[in-house]
C-alpha positions in Angstrom: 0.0 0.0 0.0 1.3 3.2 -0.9 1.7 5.6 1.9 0.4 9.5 1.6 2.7 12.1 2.5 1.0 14.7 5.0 1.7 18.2 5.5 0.5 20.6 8.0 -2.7 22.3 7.0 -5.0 23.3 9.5 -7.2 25.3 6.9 -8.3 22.1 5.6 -10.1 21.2 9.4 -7.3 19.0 10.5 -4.0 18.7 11.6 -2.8 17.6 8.3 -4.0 17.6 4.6 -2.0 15.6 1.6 1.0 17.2 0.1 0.3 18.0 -3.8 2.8 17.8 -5.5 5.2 20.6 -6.8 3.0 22.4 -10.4 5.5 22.7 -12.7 5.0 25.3 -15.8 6.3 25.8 -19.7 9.4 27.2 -20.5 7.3 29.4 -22.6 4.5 29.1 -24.1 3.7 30.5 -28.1 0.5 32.5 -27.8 -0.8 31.6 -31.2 -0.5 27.8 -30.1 -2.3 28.7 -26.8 -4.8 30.3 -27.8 -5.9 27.5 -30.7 -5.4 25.0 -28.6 -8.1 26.8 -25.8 -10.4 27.2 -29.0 -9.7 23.5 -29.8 -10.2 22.0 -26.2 -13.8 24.7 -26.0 -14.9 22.7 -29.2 -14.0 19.5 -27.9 -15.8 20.0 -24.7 -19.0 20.7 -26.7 -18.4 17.3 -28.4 -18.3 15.6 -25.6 -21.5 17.3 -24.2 -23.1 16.1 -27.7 -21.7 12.2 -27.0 -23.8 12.4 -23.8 -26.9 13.1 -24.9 -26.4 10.6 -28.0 -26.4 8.0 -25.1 -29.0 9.8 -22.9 -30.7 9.8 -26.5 -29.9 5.7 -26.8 -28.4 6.8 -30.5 -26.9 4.2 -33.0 -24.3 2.7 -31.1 -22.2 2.9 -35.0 -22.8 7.3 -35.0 -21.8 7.4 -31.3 -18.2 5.6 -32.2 -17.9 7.8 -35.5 -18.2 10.8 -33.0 -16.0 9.2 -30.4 -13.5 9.0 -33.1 -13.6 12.4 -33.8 -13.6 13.6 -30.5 -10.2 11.3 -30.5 -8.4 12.9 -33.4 -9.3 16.5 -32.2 -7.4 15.6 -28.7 -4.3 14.1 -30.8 -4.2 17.5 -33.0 -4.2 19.4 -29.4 -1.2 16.9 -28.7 0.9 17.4 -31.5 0.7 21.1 -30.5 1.5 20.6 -27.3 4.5 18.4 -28.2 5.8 20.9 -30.7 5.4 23.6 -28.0 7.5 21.3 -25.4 10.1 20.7 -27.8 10.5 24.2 -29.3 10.1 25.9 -25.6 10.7 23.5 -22.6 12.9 21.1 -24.6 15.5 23.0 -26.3 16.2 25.1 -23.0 17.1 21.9 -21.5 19.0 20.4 -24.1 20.8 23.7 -24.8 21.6 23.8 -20.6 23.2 20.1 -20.9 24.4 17.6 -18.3 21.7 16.2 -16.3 19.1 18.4 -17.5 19.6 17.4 -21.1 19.7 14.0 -20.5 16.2 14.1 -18.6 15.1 15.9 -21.3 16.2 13.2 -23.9 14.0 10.5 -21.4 11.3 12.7 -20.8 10.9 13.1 -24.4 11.5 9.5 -25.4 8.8 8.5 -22.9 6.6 10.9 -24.2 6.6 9.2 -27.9 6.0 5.5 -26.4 3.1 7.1 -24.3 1.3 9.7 -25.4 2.1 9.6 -29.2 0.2 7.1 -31.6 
């Protein structure tokens, strides 16, 4: 069993609340990319909404997976944005820094492709 770390937090009505981990932010972050990518997610969001009421609606199981597909391939397009962003931002500061923060970057990235990429 994996044990919680606790921290101090008598806000939270007790003597101690979990400890969240540290939030870590871009490098930098291209504008543009960010601001299609909210405009993306906004659209996806209203798909989704649409999927639940086709099974509220008991639709054609076959229109529901077309839309599920869809819903998929907008998700990978906000991915591959993403991506470029880390590697063009987050990615080259490390690699250009080298020693051990290049060669987490070069794992980080690699683990990247073999989970998140298909």
């Amino acid at each position: 069993m994996k044990k919680e770390l606790k921290q101090p937090n008598p806000a939270l009505g007790g003597p101690e609340a979990p400890l969240d981990p540290p939030v870590r932010h871009a490098v930098g972050v291209d504008p543009d990319a960010k601001e299609r990518n909210l405009k993306r997610l906004r659209r996806i969001e209203g798909q989704v909404r649409g999927l639940q009421r086709m099974v509220e609606e008991d639709r054609y199981c076959a229109d529901i997976l077309t839309q599920i597909s869809s819903v998929h391939q907008a998700l990978r397009s906000v991915g591959r944005e993403l991506v470029r962003n880390h590697l063009k931002h987050c990615g080259a500061a490390a690699i250009t820094s080298g020693g051990e923060e290049a060669e987490a970057m070069y794992d980080e990235v690699v683990d990247m492709m073999y989970k998140h990429i298909r």
